[in-house]
Every structure is written in C-alpha cells, then in structure tokens.
C-alpha positions as CSV (number, residue, x, y, z in Angstrom):
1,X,81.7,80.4,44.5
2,X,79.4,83.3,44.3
3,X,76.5,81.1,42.3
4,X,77.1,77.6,44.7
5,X,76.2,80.3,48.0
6,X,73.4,81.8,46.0
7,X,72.2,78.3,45.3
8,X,72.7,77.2,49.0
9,X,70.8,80.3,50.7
10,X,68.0,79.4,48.0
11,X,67.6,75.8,49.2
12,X,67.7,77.0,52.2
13,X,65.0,79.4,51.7
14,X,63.0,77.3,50.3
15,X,63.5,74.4,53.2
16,X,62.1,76.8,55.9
17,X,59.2,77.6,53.4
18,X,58.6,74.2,53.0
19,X,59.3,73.4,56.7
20,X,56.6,76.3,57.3
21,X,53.7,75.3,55.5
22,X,50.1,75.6,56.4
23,X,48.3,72.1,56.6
24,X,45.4,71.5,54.7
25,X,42.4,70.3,55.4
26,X,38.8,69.4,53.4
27,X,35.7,70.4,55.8
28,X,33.3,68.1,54.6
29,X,31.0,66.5,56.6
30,X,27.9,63.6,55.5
31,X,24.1,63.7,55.1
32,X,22.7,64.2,58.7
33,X,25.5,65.9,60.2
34,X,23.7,67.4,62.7
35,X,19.8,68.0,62.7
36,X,17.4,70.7,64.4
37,X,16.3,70.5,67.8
38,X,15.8,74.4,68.5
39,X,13.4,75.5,65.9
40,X,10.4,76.0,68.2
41,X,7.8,74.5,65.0
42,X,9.5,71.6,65.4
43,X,8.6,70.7,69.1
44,X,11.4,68.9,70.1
45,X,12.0,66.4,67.4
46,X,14.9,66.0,65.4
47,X,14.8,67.9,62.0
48,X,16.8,67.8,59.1
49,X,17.4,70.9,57.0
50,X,19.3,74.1,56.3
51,X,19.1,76.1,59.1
52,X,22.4,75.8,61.2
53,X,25.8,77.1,60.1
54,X,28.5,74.8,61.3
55,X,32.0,75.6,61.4
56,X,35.1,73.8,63.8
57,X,37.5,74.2,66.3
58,X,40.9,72.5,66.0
59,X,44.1,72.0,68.5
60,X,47.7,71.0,67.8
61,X,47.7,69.1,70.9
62,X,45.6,65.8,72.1
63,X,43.6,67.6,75.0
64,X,39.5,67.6,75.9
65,X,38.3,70.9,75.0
66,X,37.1,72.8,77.8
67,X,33.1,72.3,76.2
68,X,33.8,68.7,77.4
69,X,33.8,69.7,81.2
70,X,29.9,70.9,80.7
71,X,29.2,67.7,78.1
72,X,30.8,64.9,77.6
73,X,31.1,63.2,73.9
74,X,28.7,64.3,72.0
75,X,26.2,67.6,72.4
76,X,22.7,68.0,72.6
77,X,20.7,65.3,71.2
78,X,18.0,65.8,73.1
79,X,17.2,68.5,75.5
80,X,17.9,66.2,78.7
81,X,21.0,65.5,77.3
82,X,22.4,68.9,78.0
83,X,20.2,69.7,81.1
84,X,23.3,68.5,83.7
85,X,23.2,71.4,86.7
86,X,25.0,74.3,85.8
87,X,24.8,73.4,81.6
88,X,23.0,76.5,79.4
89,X,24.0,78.2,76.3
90,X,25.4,80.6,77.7
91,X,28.1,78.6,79.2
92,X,28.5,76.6,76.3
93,X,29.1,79.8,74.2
94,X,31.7,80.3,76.6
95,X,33.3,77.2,76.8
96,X,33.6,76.9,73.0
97,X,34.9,80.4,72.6
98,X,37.2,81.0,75.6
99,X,39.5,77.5,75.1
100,X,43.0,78.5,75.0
101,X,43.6,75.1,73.3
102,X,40.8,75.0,70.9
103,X,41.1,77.6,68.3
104,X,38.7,78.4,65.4
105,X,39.3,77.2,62.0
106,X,40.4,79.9,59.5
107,X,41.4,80.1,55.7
108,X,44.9,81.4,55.6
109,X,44.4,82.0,51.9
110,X,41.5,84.7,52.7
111,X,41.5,84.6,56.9
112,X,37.7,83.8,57.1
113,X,36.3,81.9,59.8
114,X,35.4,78.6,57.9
115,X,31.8,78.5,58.5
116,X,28.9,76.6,56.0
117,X,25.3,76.3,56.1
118,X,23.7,72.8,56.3
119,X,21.9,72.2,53.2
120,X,18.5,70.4,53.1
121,X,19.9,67.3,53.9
122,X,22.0,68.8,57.1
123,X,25.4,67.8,55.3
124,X,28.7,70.5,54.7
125,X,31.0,71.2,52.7
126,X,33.8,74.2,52.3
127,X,34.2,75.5,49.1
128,X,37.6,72.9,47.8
129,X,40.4,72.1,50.5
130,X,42.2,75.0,51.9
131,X,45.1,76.0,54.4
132,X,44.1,76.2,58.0
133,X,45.6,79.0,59.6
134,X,48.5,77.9,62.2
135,X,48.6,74.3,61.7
136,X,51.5,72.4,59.7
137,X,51.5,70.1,56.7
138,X,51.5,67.0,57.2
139,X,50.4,66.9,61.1
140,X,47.8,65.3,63.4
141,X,45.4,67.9,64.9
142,X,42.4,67.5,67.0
143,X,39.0,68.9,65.7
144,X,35.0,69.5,66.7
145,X,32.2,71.1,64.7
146,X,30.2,73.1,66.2
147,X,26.7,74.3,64.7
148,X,24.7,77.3,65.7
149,X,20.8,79.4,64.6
150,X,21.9,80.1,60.6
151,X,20.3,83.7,61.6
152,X,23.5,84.5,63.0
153,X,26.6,84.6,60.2
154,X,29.6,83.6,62.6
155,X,30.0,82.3,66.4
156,X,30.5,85.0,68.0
157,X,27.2,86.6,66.9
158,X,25.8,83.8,67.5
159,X,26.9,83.6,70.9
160,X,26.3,87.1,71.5
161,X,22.2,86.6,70.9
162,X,22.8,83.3,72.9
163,X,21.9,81.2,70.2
164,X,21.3,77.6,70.4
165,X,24.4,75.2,69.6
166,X,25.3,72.0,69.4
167,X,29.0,70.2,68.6
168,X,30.3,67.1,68.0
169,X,32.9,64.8,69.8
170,X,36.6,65.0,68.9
171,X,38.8,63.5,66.4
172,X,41.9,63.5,65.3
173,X,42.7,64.7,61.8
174,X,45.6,64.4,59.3
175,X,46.6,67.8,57.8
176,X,47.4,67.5,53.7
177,X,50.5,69.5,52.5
178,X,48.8,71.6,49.7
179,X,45.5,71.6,47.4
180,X,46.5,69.3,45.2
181,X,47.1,66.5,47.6
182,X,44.4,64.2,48.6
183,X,43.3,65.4,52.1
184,X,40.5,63.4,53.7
185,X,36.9,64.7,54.3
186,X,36.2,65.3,58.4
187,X,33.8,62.5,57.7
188,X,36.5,60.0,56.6
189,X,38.2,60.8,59.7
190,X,35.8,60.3,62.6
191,X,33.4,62.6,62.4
192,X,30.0,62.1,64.7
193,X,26.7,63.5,63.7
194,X,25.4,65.7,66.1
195,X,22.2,67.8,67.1
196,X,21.7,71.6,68.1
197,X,19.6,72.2,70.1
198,X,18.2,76.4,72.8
199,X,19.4,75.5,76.4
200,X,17.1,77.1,78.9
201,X,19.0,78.8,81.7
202,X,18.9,77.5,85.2
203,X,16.4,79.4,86.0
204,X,14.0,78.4,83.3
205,X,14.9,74.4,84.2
206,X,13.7,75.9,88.2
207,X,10.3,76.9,86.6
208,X,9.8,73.8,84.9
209,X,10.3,72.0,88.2
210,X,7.9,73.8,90.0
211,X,5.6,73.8,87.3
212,X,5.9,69.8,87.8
213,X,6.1,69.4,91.4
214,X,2.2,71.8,91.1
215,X,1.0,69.6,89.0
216,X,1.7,66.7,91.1
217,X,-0.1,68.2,93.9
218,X,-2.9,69.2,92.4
219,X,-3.5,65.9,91.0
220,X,-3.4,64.2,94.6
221,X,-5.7,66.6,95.8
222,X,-8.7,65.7,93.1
C-alpha cells in the first residue's frame, strides 16, 4: 500500500513538473535582420553590419504592444518613417520598456536578458535553444525584436543614453518543450527585417522646419 501511494505522489510530482515547464524557444534571426540607420558615417543609408545588439520582447496573450500606439508594423526604416508628431526615442524607450504585456526575453537556465550582436551580415543567433523565463511548453506567444547602439550592453542602458532603436512587427511563436526538441528559428516563424535608426526629439524636428521654411524665403527673395 505504502509503495502504490509512494508511486502515485511521484506521478503526481512529476505531472505538475511536467505541467510546469518553461517553453523553449531558438532566437535566431536571417541575414539582414535589421540594418543601420543611426551611425552618423553613414548619412542616412541603410547599412549592414555589427553594430546593434538585438534582443525581444514576448507576451502570452495576442495584444499590440504599447510601441505600436507610436508606430505601426514595422520601425524605423527610414527617418520619416518614425517622424509621426509626438514619436522620439525617448518615447519609444518608454513604450518598449514600460508594457505590462510585453516582457523581456530571459534565459531561465542563467536569468540573462537574451540579447546578441548582429554580426557582419546584421543576422542573430543565441547561443543553442533555451527556456524562456515565464512561458510554457508547448504554447503560442507573441514576440518583437528590438535592436539598439551595440555601445550599450542591455536596453535599459541603452535606453538610459537614449540610444537609437529600432523593432520589428509581431508574430506569433510556438514554444518547444525542452532542448532537445526541434523548436523553430524566429525567422521560420514570421519574423520581419527591420532598421534602427536616432529619433530627433520634437524639438530638433521644430528646428529642421524652420530651417526649411528660411530657406524657402530666402530663395524667393533672390
């Protein structure tokens, strides 16, 4: 009797183990993944190369993160592209960090924030597939990279010197149930390339205007 209830409470226990297992996922991302825009040597055009860290944001339920309510789909492509009223890196920063649905990716296995550098041809890759802190096995989430100034080692530095960043749209993932499983690559599940690129403030966008508007007149005058 004694060895059938020692048996049960071990099935048991290893049920709710089993029941409470981390997901797994494989950050991996393809050649141009995301490419420069904020690297002032570059003026303005589109570089690959290794000089962003990336890492990802992920929720358990099917919401738009709050990043989406500055810019919609994907980021910064271009500097227009993120110049809507109101839209500078410090708000993004914000946005990004302050979601109470979007949460960081993190290695249960160490508790690292996930992060990479792009390598020379702007593509990523974690180490080997890993357990992502708080999600199941076996479960849909919803994830988007972002990508920040590799000067600054995690996001919140980087958001902290108000360094440029960039992210991509949203996509739903499927979480593997351990390392050994074959868990799909972020780019195998929808991933979209995207750029990162220095938001001026507002105020900066005001000078520009003016700038423009006293050129304008200056021309009709000669």
């Amino acid at each position: 009797m004694k060895k059938i209830l020692a048996i049960g409470l071990l099935a048991a226990s290893l049920s709710g183990i089993s029941a409470m297992a981390q997901g797994y996922v494989a950050f991996q991302t393809p050649t141009r993944g995301t490419w420069d825009l904020f690297t002032a040597a570059n003026n303005g055009v589109p570089k690959l190369g290794a000089t962003e860290n990336v890492s990802f944001l992920w929720s358990s339920v099917n919401v738009a993160p709050l990043i989406a309510g500055i810019q919609t789909s994907t980021s910064t492509n271009s500097l227009a592209a993120n110049s809507a009223a109101g839209a500078n890196v410090a708000a993004d920063w914000t946005a990004i960090m302050s979601d109470s649905n979007f949460h960081l990716g993190l290695n249960a296995g160490v508790n690292p924030i996930v992060a990479a550098t792009s390598a020379g041809a702007a593509s990523y890759q974690s180490a080997a597939s890993f357990p992502l802190q708080g999600s199941a096995a076996g479960s849909t989430i919803y994830i988007y990279v972002i990508g920040w100034d590799k000067t600054y080692a995690t996001p919140a530095a980087a958001q902290a010197a108000g360094s440029a960043v960039g992210w991509s749209s949203v996509f739903s993932y499927a979480t593997g149930a351990d390392s050994l499983a074959t868990v799909n690559t972020f780019t195998a599940s929808g991933f979209v390339p995207f750029g990162v690129v220095s938001v001026p403030e507002p105020a900066t966008f005001a000078l520009a205007g003016l700038g423009m508007a006293a050129m304008l007149i200056s021309r009709r005058r000669k």
